[in-house]
DRENPAMI-720934 format. One record per residue: x, y, z of N, C-alpha, C in turn; residue in three letters. Coordinates in steps of 0.05 Angstrom, whole numbers. Atoms other than C-alpha are relative to their C-alpha. Example, Ala and Ser with C-alpha at 12.3 -4.5 7.8 and 13.67 -1.06 7.14 Angstrom:
<node n_px="18" n_py="-24" n_pz="0" ca_px="246" ca_py="-90" ca_pz="156" c_px="18" c_py="24" c_pz="0" residu="ALA"/>
<node n_px="-16" n_py="-24" n_pz="-1" ca_px="273" ca_py="-21" ca_pz="143" c_px="-15" c_py="22" c_pz="14" residu="SER"/>
***
This chain:
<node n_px="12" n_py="25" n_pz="-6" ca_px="512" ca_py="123" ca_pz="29" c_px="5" c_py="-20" c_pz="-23" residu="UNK"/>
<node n_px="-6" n_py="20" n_pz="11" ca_px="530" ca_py="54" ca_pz="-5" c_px="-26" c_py="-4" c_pz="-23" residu="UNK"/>
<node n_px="9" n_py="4" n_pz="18" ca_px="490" ca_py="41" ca_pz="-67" c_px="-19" c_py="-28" c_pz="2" residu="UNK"/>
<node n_px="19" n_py="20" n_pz="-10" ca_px="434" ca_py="-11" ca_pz="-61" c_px="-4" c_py="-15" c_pz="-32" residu="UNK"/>
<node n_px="9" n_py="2" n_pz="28" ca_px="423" ca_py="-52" ca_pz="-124" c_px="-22" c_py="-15" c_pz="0" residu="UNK"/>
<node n_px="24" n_py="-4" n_pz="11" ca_px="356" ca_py="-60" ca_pz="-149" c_px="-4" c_py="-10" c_pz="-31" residu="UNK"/>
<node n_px="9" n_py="6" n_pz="21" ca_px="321" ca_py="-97" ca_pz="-210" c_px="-13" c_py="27" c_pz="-8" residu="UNK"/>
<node n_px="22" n_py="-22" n_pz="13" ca_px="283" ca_py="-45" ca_pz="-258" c_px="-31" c_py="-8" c_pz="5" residu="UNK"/>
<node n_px="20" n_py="10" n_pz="-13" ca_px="221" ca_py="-91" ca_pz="-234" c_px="-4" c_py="19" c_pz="31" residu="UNK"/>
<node n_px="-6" n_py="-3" n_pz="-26" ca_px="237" ca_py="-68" ca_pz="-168" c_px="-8" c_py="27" c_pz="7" residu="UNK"/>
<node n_px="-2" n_py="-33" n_pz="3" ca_px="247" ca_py="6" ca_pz="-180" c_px="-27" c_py="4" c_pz="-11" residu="UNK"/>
<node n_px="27" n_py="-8" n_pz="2" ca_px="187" ca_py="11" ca_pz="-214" c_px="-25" c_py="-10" c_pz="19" residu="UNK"/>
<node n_px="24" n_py="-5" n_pz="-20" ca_px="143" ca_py="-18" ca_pz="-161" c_px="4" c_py="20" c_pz="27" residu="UNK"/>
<node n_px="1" n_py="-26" n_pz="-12" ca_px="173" ca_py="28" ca_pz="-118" c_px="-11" c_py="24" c_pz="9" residu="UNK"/>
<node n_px="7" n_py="-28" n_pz="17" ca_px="156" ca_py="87" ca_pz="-159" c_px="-35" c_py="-2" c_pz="1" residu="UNK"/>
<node n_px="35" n_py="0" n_pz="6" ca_px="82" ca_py="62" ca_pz="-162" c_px="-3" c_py="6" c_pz="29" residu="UNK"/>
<node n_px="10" n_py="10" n_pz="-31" ca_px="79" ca_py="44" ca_pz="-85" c_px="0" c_py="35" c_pz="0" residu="UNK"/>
<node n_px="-3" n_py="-21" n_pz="-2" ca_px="106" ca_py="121" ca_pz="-82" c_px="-20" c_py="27" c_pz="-14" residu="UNK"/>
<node n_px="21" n_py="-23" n_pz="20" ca_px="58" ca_py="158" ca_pz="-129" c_px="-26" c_py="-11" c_pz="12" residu="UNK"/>
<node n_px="33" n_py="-6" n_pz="-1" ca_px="-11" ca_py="117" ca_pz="-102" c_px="9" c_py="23" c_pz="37" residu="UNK"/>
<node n_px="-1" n_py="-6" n_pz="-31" ca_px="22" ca_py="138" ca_pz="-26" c_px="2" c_py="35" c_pz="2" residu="UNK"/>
<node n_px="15" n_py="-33" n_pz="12" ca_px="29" ca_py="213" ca_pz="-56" c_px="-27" c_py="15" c_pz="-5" residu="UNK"/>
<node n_px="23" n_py="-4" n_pz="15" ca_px="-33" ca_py="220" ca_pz="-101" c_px="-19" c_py="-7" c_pz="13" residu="UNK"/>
<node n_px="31" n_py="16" n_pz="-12" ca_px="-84" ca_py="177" ca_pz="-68" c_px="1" c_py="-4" c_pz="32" residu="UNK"/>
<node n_px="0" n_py="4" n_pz="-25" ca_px="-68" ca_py="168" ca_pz="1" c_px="7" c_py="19" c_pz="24" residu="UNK"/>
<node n_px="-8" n_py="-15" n_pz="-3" ca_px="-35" ca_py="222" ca_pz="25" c_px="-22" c_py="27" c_pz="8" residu="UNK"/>
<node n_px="18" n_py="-15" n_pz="-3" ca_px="-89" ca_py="268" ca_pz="10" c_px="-31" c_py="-5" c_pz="15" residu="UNK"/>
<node n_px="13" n_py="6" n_pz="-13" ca_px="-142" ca_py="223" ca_pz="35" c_px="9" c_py="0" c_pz="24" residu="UNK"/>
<node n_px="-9" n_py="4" n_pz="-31" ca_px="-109" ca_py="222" ca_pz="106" c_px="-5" c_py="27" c_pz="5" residu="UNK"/>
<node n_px="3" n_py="-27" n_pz="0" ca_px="-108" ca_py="302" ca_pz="97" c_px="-31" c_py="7" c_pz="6" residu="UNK"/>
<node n_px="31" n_py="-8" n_pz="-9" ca_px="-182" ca_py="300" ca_pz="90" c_px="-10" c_py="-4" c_pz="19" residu="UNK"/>
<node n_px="13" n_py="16" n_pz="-23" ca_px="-196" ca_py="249" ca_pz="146" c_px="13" c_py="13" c_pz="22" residu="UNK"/>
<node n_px="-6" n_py="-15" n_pz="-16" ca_px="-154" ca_py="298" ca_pz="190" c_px="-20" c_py="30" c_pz="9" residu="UNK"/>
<node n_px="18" n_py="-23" n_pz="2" ca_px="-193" ca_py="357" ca_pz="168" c_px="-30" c_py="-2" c_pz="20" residu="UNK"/>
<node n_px="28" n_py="5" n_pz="-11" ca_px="-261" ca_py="324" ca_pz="180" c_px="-3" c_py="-10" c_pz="37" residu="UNK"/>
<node n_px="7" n_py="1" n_pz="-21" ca_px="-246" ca_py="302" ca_pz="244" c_px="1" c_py="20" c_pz="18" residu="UNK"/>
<node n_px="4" n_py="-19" n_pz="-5" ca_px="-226" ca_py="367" ca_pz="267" c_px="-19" c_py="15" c_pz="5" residu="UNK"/>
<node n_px="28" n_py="-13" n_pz="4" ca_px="-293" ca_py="390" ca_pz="249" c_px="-17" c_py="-6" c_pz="32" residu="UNK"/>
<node n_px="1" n_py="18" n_pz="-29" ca_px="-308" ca_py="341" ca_pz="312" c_px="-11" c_py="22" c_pz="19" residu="UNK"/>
<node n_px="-1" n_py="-7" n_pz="-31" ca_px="-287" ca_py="389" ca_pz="363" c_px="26" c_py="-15" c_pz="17" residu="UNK"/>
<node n_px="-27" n_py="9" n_pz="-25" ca_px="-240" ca_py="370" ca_pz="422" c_px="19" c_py="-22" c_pz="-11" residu="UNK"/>
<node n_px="-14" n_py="21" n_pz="6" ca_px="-184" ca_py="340" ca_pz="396" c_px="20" c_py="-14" c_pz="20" residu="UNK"/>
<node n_px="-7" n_py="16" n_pz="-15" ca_px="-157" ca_py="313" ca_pz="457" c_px="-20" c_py="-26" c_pz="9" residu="UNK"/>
<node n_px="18" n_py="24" n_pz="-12" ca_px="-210" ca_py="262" ca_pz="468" c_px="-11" c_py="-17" c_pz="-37" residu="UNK"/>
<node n_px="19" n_py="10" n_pz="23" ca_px="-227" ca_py="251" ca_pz="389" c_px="24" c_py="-23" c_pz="-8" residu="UNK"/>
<node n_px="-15" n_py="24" n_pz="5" ca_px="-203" ca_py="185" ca_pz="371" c_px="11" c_py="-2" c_pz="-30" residu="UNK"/>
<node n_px="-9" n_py="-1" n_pz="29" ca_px="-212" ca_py="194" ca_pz="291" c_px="26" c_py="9" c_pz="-2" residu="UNK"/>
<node n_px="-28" n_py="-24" n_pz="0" ca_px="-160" ca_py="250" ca_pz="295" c_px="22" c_py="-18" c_pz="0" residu="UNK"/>
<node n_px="-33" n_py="14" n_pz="-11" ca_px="-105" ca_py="211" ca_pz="329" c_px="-2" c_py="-21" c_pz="-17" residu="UNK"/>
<node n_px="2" n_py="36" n_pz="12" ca_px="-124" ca_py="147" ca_pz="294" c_px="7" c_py="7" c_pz="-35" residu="UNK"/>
<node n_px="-9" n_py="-4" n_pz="28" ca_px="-114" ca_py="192" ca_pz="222" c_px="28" c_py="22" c_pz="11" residu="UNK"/>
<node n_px="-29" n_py="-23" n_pz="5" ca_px="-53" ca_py="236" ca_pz="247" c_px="26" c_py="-26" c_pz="10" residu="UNK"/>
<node n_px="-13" n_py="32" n_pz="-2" ca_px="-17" ca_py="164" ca_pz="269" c_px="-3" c_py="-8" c_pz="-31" residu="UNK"/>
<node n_px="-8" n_py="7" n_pz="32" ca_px="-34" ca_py="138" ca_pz="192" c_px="12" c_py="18" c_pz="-14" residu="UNK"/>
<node n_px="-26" n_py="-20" n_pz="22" ca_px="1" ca_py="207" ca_pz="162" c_px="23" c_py="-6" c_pz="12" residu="UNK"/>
<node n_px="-30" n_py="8" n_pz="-5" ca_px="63" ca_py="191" ca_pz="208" c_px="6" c_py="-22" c_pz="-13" residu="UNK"/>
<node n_px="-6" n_py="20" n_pz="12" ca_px="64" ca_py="125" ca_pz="178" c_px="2" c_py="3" c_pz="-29" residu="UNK"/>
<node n_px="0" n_py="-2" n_pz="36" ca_px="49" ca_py="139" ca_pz="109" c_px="29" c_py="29" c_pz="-6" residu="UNK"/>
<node n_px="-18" n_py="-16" n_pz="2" ca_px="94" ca_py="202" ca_pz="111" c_px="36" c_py="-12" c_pz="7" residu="UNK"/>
<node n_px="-27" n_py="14" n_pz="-10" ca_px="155" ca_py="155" ca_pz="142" c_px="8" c_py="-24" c_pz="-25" residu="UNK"/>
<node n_px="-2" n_py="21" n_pz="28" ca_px="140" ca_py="99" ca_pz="84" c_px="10" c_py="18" c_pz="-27" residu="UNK"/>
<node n_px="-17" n_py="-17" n_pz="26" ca_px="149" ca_py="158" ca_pz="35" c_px="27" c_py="7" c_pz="-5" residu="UNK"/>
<node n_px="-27" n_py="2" n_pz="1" ca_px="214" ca_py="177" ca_pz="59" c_px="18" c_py="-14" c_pz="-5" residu="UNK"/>
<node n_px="-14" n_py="26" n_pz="-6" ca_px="242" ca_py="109" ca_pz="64" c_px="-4" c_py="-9" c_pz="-37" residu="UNK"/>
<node n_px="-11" n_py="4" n_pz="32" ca_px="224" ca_py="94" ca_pz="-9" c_px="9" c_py="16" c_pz="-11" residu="UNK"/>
<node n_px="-22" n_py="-13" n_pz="11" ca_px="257" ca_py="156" ca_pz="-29" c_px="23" c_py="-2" c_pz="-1" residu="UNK"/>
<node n_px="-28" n_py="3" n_pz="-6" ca_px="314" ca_py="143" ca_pz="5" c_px="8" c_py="-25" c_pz="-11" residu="UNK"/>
<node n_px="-11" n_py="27" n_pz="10" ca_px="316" ca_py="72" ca_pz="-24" c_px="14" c_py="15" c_pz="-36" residu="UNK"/>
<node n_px="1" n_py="-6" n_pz="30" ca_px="299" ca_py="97" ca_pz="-95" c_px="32" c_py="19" c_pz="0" residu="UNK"/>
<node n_px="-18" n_py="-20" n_pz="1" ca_px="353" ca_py="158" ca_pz="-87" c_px="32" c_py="-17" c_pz="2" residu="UNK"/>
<node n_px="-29" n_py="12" n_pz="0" ca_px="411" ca_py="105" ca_pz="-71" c_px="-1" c_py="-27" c_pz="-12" residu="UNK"/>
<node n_px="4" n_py="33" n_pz="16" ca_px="387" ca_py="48" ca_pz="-114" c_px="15" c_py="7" c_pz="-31" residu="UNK"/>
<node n_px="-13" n_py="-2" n_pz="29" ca_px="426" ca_py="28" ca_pz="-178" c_px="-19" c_py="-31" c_pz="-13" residu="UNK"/>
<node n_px="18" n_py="14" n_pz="11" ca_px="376" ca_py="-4" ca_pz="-218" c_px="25" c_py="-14" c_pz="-27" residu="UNK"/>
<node n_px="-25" n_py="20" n_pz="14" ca_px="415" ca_py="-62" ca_pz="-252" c_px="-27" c_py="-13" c_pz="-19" residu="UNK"/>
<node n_px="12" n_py="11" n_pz="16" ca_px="369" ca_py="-84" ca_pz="-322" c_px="16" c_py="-15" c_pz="-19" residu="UNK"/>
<node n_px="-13" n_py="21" n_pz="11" ca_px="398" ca_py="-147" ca_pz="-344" c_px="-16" c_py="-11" c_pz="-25" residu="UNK"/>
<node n_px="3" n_py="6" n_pz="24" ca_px="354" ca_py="-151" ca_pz="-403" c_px="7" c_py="12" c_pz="-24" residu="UNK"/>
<node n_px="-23" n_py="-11" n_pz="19" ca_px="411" ca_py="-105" ca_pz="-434" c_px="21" c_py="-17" c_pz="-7" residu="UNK"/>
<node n_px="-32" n_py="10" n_pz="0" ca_px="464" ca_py="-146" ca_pz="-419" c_px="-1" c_py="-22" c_pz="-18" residu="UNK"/>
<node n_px="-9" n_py="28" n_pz="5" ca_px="490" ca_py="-200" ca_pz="-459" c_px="-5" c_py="-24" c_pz="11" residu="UNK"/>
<node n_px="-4" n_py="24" n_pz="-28" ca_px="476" ca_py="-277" ca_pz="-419" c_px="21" c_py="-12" c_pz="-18" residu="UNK"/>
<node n_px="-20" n_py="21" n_pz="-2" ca_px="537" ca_py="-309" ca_pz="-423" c_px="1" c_py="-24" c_pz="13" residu="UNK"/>
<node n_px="2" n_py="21" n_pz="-14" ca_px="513" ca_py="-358" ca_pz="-381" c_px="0" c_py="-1" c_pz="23" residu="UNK"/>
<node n_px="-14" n_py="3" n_pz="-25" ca_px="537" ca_py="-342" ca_pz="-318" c_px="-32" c_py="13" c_pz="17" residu="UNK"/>
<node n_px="29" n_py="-7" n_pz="-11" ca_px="485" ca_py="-328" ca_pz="-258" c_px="17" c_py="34" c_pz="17" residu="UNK"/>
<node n_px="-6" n_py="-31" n_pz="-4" ca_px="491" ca_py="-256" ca_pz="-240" c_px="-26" c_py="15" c_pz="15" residu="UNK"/>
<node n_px="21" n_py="-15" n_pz="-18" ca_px="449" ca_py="-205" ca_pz="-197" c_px="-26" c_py="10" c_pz="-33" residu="UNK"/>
<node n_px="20" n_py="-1" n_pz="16" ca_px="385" ca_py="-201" ca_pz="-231" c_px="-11" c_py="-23" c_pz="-28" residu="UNK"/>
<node n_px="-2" n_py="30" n_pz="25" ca_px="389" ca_py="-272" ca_pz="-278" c_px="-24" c_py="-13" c_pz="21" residu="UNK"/>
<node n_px="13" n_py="15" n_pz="-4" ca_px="335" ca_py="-322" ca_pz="-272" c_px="12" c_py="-25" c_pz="-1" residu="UNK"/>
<node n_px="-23" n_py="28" n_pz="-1" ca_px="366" ca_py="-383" ca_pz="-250" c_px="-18" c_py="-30" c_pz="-2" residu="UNK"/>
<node n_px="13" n_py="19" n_pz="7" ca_px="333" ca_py="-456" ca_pz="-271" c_px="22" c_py="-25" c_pz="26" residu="UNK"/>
<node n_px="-15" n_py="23" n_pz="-14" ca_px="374" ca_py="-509" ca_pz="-217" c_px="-14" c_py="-29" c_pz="13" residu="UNK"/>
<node n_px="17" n_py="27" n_pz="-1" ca_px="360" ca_py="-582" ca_pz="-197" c_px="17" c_py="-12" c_pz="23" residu="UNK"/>
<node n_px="-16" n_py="7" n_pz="-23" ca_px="373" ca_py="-607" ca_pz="-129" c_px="11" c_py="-22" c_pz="-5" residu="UNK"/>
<node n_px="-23" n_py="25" n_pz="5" ca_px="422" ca_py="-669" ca_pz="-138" c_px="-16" c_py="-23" c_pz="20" residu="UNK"/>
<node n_px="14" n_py="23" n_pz="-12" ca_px="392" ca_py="-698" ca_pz="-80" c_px="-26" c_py="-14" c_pz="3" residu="UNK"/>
<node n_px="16" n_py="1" n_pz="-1" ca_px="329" ca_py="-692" ca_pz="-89" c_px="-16" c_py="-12" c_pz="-30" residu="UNK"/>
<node n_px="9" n_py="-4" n_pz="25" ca_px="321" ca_py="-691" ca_pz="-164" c_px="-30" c_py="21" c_pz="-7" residu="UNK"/>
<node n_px="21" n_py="-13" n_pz="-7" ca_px="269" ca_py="-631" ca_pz="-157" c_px="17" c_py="33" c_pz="-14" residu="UNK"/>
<node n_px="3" n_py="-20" n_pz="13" ca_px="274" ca_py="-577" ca_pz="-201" c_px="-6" c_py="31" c_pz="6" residu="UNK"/>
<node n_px="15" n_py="-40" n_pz="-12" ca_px="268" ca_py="-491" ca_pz="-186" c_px="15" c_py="14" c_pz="-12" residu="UNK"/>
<node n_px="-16" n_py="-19" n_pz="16" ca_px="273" ca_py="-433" ca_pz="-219" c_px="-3" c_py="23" c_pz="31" residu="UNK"/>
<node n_px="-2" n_py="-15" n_pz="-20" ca_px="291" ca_py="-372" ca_pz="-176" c_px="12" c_py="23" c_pz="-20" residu="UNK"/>
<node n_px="-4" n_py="-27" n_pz="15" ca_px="304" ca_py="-296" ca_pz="-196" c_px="16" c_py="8" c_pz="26" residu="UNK"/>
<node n_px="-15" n_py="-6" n_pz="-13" ca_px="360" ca_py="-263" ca_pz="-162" c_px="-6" c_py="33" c_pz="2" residu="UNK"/>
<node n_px="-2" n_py="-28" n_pz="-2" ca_px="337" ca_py="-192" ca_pz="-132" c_px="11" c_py="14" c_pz="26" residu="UNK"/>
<node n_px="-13" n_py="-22" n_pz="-26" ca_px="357" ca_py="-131" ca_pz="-86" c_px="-19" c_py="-16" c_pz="33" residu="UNK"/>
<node n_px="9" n_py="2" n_pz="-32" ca_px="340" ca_py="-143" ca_pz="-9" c_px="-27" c_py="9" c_pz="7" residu="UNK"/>
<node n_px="21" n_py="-9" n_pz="-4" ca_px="274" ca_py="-104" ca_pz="-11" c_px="-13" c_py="-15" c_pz="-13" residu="UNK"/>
<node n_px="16" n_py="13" n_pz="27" ca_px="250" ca_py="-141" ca_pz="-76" c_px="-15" c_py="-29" c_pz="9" residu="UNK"/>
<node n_px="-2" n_py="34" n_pz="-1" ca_px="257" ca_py="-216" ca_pz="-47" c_px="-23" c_py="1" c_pz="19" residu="UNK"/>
<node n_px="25" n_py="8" n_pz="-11" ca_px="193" ca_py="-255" ca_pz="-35" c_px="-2" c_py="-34" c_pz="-6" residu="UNK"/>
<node n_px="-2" n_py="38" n_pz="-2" ca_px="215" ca_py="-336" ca_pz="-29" c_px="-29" c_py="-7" c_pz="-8" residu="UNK"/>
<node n_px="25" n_py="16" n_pz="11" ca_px="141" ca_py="-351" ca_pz="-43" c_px="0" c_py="4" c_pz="-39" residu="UNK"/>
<node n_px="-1" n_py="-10" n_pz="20" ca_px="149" ca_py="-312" ca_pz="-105" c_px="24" c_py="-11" c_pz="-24" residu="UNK"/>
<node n_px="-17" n_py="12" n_pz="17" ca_px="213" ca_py="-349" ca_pz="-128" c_px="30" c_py="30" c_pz="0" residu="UNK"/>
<node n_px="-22" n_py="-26" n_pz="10" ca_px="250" ca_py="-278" ca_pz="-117" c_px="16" c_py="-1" c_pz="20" residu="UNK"/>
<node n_px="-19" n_py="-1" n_pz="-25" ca_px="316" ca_py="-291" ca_pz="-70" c_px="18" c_py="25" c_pz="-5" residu="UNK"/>
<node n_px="-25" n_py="-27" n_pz="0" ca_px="360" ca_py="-230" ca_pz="-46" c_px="26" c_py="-9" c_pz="-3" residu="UNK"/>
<node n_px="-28" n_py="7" n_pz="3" ca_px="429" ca_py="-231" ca_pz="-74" c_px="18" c_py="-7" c_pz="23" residu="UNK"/>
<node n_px="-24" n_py="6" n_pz="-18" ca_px="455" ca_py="-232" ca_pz="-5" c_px="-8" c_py="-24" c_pz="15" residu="UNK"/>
<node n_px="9" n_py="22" n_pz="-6" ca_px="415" ca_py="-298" ca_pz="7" c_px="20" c_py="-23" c_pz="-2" residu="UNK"/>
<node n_px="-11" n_py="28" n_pz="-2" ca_px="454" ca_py="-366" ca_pz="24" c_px="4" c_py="-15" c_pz="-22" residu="UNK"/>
<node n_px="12" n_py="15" n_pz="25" ca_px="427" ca_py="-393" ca_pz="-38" c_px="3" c_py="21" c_pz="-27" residu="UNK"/>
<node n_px="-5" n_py="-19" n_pz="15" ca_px="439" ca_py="-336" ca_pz="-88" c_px="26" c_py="11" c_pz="4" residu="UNK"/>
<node n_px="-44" n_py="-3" n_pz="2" ca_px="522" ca_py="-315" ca_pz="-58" c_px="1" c_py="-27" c_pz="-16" residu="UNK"/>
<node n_px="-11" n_py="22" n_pz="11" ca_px="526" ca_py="-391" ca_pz="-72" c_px="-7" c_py="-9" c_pz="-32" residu="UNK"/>
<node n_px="0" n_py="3" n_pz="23" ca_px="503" ca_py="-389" ca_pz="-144" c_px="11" c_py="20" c_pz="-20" residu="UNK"/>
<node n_px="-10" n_py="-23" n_pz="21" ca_px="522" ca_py="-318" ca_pz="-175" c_px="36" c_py="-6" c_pz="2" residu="UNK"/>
<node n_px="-27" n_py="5" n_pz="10" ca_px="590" ca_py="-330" ca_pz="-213" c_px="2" c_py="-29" c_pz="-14" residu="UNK"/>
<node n_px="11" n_py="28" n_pz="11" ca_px="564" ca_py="-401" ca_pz="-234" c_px="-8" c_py="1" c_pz="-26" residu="UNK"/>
<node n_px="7" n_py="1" n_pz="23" ca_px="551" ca_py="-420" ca_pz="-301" c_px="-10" c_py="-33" c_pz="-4" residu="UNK"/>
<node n_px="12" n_py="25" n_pz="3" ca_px="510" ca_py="-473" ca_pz="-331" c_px="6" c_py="-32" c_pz="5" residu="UNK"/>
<node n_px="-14" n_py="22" n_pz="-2" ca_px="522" ca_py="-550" ca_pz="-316" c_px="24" c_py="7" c_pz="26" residu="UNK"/>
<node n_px="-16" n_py="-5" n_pz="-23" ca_px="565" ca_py="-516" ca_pz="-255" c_px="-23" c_py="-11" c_pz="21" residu="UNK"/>
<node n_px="22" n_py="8" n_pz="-23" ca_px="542" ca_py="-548" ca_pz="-183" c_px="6" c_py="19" c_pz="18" residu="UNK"/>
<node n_px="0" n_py="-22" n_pz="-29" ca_px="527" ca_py="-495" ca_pz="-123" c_px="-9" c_py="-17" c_pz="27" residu="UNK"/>
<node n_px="7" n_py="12" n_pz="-34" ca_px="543" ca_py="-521" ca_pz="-62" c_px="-13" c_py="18" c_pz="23" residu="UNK"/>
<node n_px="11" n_py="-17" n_pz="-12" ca_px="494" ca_py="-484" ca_pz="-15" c_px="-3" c_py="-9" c_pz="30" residu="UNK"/>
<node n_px="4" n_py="8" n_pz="-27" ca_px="503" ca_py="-487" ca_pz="62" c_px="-25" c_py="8" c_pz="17" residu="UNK"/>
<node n_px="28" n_py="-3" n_pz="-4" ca_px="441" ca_py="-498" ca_pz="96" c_px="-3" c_py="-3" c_pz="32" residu="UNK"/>
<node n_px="1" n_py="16" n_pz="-29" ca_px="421" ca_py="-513" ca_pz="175" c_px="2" c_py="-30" c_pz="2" residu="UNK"/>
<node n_px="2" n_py="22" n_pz="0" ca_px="412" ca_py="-576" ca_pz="158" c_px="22" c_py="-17" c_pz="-19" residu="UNK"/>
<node n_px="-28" n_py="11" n_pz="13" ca_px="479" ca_py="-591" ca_pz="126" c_px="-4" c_py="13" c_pz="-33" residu="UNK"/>
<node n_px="-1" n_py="-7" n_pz="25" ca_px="510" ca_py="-575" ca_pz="52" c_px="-22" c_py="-3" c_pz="-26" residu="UNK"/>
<node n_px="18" n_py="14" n_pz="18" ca_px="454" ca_py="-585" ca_pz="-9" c_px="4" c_py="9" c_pz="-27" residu="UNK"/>
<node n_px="-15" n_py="4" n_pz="28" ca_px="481" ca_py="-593" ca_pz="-72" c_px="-20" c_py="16" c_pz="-27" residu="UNK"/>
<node n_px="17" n_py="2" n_pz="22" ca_px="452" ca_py="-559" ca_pz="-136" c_px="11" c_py="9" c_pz="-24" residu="UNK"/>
<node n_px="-11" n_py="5" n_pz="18" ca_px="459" ca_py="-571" ca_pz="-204" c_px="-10" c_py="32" c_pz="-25" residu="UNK"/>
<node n_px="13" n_py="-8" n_pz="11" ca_px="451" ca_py="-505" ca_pz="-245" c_px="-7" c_py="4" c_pz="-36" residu="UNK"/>
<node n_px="11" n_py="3" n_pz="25" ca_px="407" ca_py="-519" ca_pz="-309" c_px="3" c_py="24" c_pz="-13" residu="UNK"/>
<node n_px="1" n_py="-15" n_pz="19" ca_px="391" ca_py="-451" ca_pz="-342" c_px="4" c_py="22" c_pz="12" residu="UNK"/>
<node n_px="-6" n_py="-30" n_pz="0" ca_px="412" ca_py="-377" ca_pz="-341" c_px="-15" c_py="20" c_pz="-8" residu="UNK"/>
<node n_px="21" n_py="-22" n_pz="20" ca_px="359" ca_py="-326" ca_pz="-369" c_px="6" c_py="27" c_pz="14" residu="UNK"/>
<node n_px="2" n_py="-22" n_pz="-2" ca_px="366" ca_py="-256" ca_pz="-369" c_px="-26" c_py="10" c_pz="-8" residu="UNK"/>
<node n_px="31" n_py="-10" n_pz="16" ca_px="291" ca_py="-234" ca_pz="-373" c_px="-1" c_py="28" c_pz="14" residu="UNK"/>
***
């Protein structure tokens, strides 16, 4: 399988989401299985089904972040050198030309990205069109609503 790349931000919420969905949740679903059991007839008991439906789910979420974690290459760009350039995992500072309107944006993996949050996925419109850019470079970014020009200000590797 193709290699997924991943901030170390990223990876570690992961790893948390994965240990409370182990440790804490996991076993509470176990109990709430048990106790309904206790019930009686489990063809008519609703708890039952309504907690052996949340272990399929929670047991399917576990796999799926394994399998992320297991093919993720966690890329920590507060090793690297900034040379300036915008790169997967750089914090990018840019200023729309047309607008004169200012934004910073963080460049992460596909799972990571949360536009409210300022976090776009590398394979975003707006993030192809800036990684390989360096400061005072303009990213022309194609949009629905025609080309929109931006000017990018700063580079941070945080």
């Amino acid at each position: 399988m193709n290699q997924i790349p991943m901030t170390l931000m990223g990876a570690e919420k992961l790893r948390e989401e994965l240990n409370e969905l182990k440790m804490v949740k996991r076993p509470r679903i176990v109990a709430a299985i048990a106790e309904a059991r206790e019930h009686g007839d489990l063809k008519e008991n609703a708890e039952y089904h309504a907690a052996r439906e949340e272990q399929g789910f929670c047991e399917g979420r576990i796999q799926e972040i394994q399998a992320k974690l297991s093919n993720a290459r966690v890329i920590d760009v507060t090793t690297m050198p900034n040379n300036g350039r915008v790169i997967f995992g750089a914090t990018v500072t840019v200023l729309n030309i047309d607008t004169r309107e200012a934004s910073t944006y963080r460049i992460v993996g596909d799972d990571e990205a949360n536009f409210k949050q300022n976090l776009i996925s590398v394979n975003s419109p707006m993030a192809r069109g800036m990684v390989g850019k360096a400061v005072d470079d303009v990213a022309i970014i194609k949009t629905p609503g025609g080309n929109v020009e931006y000017e990018i200000i700063k580079v941070e590797y945080l």
